[in-house]
C-alpha positions as CSV (number, residue, x, y, z in Angstrom):
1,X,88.4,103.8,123.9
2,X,89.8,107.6,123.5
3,X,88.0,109.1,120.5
4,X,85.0,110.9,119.0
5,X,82.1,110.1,117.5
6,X,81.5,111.8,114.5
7,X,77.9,111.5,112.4
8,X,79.3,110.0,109.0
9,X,77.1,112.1,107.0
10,X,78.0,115.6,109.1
11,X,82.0,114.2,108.0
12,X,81.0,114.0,104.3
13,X,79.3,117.5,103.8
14,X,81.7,119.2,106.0
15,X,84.3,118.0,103.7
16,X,82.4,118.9,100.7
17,X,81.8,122.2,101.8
18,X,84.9,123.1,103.0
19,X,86.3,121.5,99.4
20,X,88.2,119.2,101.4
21,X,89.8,121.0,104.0
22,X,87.7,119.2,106.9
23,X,88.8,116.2,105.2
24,X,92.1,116.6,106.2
25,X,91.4,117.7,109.6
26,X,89.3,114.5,109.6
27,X,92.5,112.5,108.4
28,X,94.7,113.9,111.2
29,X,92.4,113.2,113.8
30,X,91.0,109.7,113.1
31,X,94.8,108.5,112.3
32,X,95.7,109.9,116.1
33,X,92.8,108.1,117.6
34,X,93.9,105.0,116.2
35,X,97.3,105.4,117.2
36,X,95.9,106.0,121.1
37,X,93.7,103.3,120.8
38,X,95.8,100.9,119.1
39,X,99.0,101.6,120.9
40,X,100.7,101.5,117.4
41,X,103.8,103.9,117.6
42,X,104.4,103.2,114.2
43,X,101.3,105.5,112.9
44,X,102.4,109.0,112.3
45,X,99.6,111.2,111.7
46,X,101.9,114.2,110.6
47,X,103.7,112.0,108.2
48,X,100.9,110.2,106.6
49,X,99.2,113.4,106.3
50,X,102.3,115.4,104.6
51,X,102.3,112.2,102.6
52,X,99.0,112.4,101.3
53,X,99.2,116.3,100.5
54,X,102.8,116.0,98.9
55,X,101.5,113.0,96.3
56,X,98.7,114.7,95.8
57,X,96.3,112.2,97.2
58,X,97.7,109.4,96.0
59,X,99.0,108.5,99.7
60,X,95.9,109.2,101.1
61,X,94.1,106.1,99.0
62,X,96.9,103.8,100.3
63,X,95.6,105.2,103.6
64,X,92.3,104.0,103.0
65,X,93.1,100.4,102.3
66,X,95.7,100.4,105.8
67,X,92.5,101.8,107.3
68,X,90.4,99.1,106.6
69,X,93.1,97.3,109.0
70,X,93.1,99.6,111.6
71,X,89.7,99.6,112.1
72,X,89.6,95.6,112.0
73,X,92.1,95.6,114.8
74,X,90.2,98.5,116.6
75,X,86.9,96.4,116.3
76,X,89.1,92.9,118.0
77,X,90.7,95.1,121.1
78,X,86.7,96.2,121.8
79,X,85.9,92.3,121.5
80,X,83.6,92.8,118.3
81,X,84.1,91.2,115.2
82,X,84.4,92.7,111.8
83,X,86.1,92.5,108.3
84,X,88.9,94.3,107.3
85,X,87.1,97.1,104.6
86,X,90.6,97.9,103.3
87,X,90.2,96.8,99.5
88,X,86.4,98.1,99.9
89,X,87.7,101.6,100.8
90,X,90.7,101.7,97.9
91,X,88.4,100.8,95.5
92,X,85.8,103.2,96.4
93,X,88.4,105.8,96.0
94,X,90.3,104.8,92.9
95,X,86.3,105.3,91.4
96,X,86.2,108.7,92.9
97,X,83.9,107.3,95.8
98,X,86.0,108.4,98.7
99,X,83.3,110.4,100.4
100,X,81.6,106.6,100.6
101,X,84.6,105.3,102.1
102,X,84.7,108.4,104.5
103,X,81.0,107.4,105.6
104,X,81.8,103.7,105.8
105,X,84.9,104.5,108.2
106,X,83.1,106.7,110.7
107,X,80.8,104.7,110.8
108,X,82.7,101.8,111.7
109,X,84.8,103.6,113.9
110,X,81.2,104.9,115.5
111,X,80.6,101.6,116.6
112,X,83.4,100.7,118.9
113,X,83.2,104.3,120.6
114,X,79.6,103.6,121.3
């Protein structure tokens, strides 16, 4: 599997630092590795991005719930089993929790590149 692992927590306080600016650079990045991985051509990093900056992060919580699926399908192609997190991650963020979700996905993501 093609991609990085990333410590969760270093992902979190980078992208409070930074007041979300590594956050977006995470986005980018995490949304290419699962197109790689997945051999979706239907994710668009650069459009899902520009969709979550234009709506003013309202995109980018949908993105958390179609990452929950994502990272289910990841998990089955590596021959572990999972659940799909989606609803997990959009609640989380329609709370204000996205920074838990953040965690939650690397970390999930962590285990198939391990």
């Amino acid at each position: 599997m093609a991609g990085e692992a990333r410590s969760p927590l270093t992902v979190v306080l980078l992208s409070l630092v930074t007041c979300g600016i590594y956050s977006i650079i995470w986005t980018y990045r995490i949304t290419e590795e699962m197109k790689a991985n997945l051999n979706d051509e239907s994710i668009e990093p650069t459009r899902e991005l520009v969709l979550s900056l234009v709506t003013c992060g309202i995109y980018w919580i949908y993105w958390m719930y179609i990452m929950g699926e994502r990272i289910q399908r990841l998990h089955q192609k590596k021959g572990l089993t999972t659940e799909n997190e989606g609803m997990l991650f959009l609640i989380l963020s329609l709370f204000g929790l996205s920074f838990v979700s953040v965690y939650l996905m690397q970390d999930r993501i962590n285990k198939v590149y391990a």
